[in-house]
C-alpha positions in Angstrom: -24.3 9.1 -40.0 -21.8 7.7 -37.4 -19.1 5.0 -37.8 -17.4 3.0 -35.7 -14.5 1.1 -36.0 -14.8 -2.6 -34.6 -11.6 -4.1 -36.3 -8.5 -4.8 -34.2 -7.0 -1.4 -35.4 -4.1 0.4 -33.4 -6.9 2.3 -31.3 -10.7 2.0 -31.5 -12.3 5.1 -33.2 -15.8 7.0 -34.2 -16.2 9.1 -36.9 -19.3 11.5 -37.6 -21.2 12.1 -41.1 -19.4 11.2 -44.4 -15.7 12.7 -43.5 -13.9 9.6 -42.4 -10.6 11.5 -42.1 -11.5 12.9 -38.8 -12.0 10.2 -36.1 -12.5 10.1 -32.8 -11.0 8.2 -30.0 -12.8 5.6 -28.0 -11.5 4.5 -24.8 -13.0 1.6 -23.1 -11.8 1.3 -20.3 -12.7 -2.4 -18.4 -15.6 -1.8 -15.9 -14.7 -3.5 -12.6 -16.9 -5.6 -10.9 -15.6 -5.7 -7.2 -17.0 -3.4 -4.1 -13.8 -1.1 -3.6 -14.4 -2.1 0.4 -13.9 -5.9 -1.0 -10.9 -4.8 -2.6 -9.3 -3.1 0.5 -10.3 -6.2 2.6 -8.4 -8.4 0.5 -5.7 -5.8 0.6 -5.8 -6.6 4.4 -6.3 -10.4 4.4 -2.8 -11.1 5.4 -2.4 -8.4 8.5 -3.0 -9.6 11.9 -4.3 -6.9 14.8 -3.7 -7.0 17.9 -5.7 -9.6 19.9 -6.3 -7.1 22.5 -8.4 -4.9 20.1 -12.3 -4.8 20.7 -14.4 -5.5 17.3 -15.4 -1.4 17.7 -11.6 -0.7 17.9 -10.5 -3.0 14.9 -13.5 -1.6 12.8 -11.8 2.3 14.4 -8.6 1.0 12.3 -9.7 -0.4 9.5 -11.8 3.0 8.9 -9.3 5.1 9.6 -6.5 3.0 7.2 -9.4 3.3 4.4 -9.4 7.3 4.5 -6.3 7.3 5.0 -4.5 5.2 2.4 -2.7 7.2 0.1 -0.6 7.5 3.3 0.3 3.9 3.8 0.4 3.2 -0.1 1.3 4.5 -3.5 -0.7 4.0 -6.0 -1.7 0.7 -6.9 0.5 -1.3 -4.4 -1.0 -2.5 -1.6 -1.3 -1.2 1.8 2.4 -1.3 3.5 3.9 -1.8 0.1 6.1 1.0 -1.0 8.1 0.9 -4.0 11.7 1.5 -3.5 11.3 1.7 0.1 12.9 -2.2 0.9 15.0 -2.8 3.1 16.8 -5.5 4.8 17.3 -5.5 8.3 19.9 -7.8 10.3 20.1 -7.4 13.9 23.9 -9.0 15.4 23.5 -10.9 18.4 26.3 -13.2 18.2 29.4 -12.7 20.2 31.5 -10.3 19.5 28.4 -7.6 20.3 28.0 -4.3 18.5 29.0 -1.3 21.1 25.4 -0.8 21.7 24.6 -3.8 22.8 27.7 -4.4 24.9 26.2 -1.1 27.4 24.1 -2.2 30.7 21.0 -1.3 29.7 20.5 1.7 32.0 23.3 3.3 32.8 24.3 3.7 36.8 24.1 7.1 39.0 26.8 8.3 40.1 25.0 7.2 43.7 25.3 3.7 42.4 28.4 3.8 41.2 29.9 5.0 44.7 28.1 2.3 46.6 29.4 -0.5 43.8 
């Protein structure tokens, strides 16, 4: 004889023959109904590729971020989304500039220098 708990109990339960003592834990776990590849599109709905890409070349990427998604993500965050991992940038380009942005951008030869 089997038994099993349907009341709003701490955890659902079986129990075999008459020995009610000894139960057994039953998980149910939510069955999902979306297409893991639907999931990862949606994942993707916001990212924009490069215009220049061929349809071959965006489905290349798209593959090769599916395989390789534990790399771009943890866990259950989405693609790009690491926890712990955000930052703000700020980029000064008011006057007074930073020292690297007060440098020419490439710096003269010595060649250059003479004739100047």
């Amino acid at each position: 004889m089997y038994g099993i708990n349907i009341y709003n109990s701490k955890n659902r339960h079986i129990t075999i023959g008459a020995n009610k003592e000894k139960k057994f834990s039953l998980d149910i776990y939510q069955i999902s109904t979306h297409d893991p590849l639907e999931e990862f599109l949606n994942e993707l709905r916001e990212v924009r590729f490069s215009t220049t890409f061929t349809s071959k070349q965006n489905l290349s990427l798209l593959k090769m971020l599916r395989k390789n998604r534990p790399e771009f993500a943890i866990g259950e965050e989405p693609l790009g989304k690491i926890r712990d991992h955000d930052i703000e940038l700020y980029l000064d380009v008011e006057r007074p500039y930073p020292p690297m942005l007060r440098r020419p951008p490439y710096p003269a030869s010595l060649e250059t220098r003479k004739g100047i």
